[in-house]
C-alpha positions in Angstrom: 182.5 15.9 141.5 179.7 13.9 139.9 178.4 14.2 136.6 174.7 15.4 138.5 176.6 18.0 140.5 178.1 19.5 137.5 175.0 19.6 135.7 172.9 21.5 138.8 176.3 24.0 139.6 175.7 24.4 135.4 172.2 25.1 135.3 172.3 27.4 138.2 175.0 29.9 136.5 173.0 30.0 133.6 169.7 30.9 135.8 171.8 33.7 137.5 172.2 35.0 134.0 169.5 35.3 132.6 168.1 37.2 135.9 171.3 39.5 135.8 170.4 40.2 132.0 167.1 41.1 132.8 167.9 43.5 135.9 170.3 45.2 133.1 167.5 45.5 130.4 164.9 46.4 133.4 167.1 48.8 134.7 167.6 50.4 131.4 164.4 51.1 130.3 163.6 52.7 133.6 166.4 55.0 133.2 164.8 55.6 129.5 161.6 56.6 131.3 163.0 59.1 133.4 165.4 60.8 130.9 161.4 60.8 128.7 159.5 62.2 131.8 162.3 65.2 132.5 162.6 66.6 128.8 161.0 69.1 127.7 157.7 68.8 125.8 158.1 69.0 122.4 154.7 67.8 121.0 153.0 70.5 118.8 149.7 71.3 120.3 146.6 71.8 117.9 143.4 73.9 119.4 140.7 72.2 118.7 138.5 75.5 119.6 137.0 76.4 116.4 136.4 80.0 115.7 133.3 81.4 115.9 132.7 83.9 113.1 130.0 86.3 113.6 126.7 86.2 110.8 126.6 88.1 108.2 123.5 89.6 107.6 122.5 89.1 103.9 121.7 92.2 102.2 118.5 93.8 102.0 116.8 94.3 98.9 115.0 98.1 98.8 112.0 98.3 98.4 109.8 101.6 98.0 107.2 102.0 100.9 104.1 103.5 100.6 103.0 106.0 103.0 99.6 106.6 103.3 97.6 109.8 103.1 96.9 110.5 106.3 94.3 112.7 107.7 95.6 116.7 108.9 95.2 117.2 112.5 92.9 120.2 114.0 94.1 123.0 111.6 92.1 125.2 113.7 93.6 124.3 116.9 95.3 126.8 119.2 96.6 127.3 122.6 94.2 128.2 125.0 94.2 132.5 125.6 96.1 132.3 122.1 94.4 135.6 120.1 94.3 133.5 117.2 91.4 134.0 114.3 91.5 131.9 111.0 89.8 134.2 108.2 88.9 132.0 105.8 87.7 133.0 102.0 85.7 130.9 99.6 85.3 130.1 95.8 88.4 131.8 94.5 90.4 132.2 93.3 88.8 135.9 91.4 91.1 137.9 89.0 89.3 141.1 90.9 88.6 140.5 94.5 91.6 138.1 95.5 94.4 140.3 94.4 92.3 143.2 96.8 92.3 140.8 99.8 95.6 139.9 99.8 96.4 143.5 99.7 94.4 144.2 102.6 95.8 141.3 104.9 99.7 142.7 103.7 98.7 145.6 104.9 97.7 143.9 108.4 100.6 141.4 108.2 97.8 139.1 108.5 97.3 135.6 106.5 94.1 133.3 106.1 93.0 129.9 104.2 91.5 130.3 100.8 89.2 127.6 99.8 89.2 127.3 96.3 87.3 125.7 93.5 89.1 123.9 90.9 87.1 125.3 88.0 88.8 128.6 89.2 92.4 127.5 89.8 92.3 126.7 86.2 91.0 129.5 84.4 93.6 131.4 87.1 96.5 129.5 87.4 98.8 132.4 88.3 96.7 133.8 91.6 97.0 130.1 93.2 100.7 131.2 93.7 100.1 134.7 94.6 97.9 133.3 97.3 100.7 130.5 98.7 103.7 133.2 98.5 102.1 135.5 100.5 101.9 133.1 103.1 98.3 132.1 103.2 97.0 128.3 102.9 94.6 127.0 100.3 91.6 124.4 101.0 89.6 122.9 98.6 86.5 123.7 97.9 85.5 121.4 95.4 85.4 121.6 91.4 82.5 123.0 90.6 81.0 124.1 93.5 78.4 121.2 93.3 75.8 120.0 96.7 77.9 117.2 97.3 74.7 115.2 99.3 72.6 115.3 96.4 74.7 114.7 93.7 76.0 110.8 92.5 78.5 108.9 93.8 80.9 109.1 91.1 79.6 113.4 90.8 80.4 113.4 94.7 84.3 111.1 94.5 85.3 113.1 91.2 84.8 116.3 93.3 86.6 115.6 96.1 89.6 113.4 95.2 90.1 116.0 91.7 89.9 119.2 93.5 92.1 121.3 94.2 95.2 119.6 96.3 95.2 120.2 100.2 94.8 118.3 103.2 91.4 120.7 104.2 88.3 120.9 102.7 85.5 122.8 103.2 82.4 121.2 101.7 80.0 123.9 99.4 77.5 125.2 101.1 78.4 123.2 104.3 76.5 120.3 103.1 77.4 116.7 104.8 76.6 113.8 105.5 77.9 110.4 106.3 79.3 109.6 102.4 80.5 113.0 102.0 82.5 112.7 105.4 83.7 109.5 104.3 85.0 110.7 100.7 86.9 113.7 102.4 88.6 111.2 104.7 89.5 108.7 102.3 90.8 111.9 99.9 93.4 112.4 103.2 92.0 115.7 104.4 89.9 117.3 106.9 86.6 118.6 106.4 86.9 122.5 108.3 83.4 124.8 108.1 82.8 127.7 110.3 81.7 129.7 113.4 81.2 132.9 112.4 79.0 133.6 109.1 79.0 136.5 107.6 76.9 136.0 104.5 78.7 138.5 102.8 77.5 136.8 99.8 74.1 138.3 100.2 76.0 141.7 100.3 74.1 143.1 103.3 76.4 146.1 103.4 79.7 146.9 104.7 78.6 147.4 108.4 76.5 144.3 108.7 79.7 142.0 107.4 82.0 144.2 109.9 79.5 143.4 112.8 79.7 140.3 112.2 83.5 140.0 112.5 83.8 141.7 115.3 80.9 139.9 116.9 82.1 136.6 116.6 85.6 137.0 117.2 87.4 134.9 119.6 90.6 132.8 120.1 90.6 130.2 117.1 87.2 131.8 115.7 87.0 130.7 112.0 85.3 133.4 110.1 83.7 132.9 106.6 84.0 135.6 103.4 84.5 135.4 100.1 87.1 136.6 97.6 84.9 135.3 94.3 80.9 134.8 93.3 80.3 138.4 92.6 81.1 141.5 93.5 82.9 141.5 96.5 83.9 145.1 97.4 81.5 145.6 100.6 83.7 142.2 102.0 86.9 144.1 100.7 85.8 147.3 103.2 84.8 145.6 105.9 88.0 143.3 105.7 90.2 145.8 106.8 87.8 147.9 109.3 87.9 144.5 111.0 91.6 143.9 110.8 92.5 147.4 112.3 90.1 147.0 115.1 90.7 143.5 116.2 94.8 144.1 115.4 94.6 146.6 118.1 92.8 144.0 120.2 95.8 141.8 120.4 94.4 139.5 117.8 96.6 137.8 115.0 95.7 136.4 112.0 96.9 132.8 110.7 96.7 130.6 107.8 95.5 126.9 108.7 97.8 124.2 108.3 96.5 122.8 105.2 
């Protein structure tokens, strides 16, 4: 055999070699791949979901609200057919006559609304609660009793806003006008006056102020006395003459919400 021969035969053992080496190393790594591929998963999964946490609110500081005064409804109001009257008395509260009246609307189990003046809450301190705890309502009816359209403005504020507390108020002598209204308002109450005068103040006599009473009387009538100013006992008489009479009517007596 020649020397080429040799050399060929030798070179193509040594290229069937290296191809057998590489089928084992080929063959090898696929085996690795599928032995991989068929275990079981033991990478440790992170979520990457981040919680959500729900806001906190962030506290409150408290602070003290003002309510306003606000105005009192209708304390005159009632149902329609309602044999409701409001008696109302004014410039008290008396040492004398009050204590009498109360007595005589006990004695009905009636009530009413007193409209006081401040000048006499003061000297009488004591009757303001004699008044409230026998379930009657008080008004105001100023300080001093002053004509509140022709007095100042600072005469007119002073008695308003410094009278006697309540959310009604009765003007004195009915007198209003556009300022007074205005004052009474801002002061958080409700001017009330009247239907049915008796003007028991002129002491016309038992019978007259009784006629009067009886005369006007109707479902949320408001009826105007007085329990101070003088003397009062004619008012007193015809009080309860009235309060028998209309009682037996069907009527009932209440105290405004004031």
């Amino acid at each position: 055999m020649s020397r080429k021969l040799g050399a060929f035969i030798n070179f193509g053992i040594g290229i069937s070699a290296v191809f057998a080496v590489a089928g084992v190393v080929a063959f090898g790594l696929a085996q690795a791949n599928q032995a991989a591929a068929s275990a079981p998963d033991k990478t440790v999964k992170v979520s990457t979901t981040v919680p959500v946490k729900a806001p906190v609110s962030a506290p409150v500081a408290s602070t003290p609200v003002s309510t306003p005064v606000k105005p009192a409804g209708n304390p005159t109001a009632v149902a329609k057919g309602n044999k409701t009257i409001f008696l109302t008395f004014d410039d008290g509260p008396d040492p004398v006559w009050t204590p009498q009246v109360l007595e005589v609307l006990a004695k009905y189990g009636a009530h009413a609304t007193f409209f006081e003046l401040g000048s006499m809450q003061e000297q009488h301190p004591s009757l303001k609660e004699q008044v409230l705890a026998a379930g009657n309502s008080i008004g105001s009816h100023s300080i001093s009793h002053a004509q509140l359209t022709k007095v100042s403005a600072a005469k007119r504020h002073h008695e308003i806003f410094d009278g006697p507390a309540s959310k009604c108020f009765r003007p004195p002598y009915g007198a209003e006008n556009a300022k007074v209204k205005a004052d009474i308002k801002a002061a958080g109450m409700t001017p009330v006056l009247w239907d049915v005068d008796t003007l028991d103040w002129q002491r016309p006599g038992k019978q007259a102020i009784l006629n009067s009473i009886l005369k006007g009387a109707h479902d949320g009538s408001v009826i105007l006395m007085h329990d101070a100013g003088g003397n009062r006992s004619q008012t007193v008489a015809a009080l309860d003459e009235a309060l028998e009479t209309l009682a037996a009517q069907g009527y009932t007596f209440a105290a405004m919400d004031c």
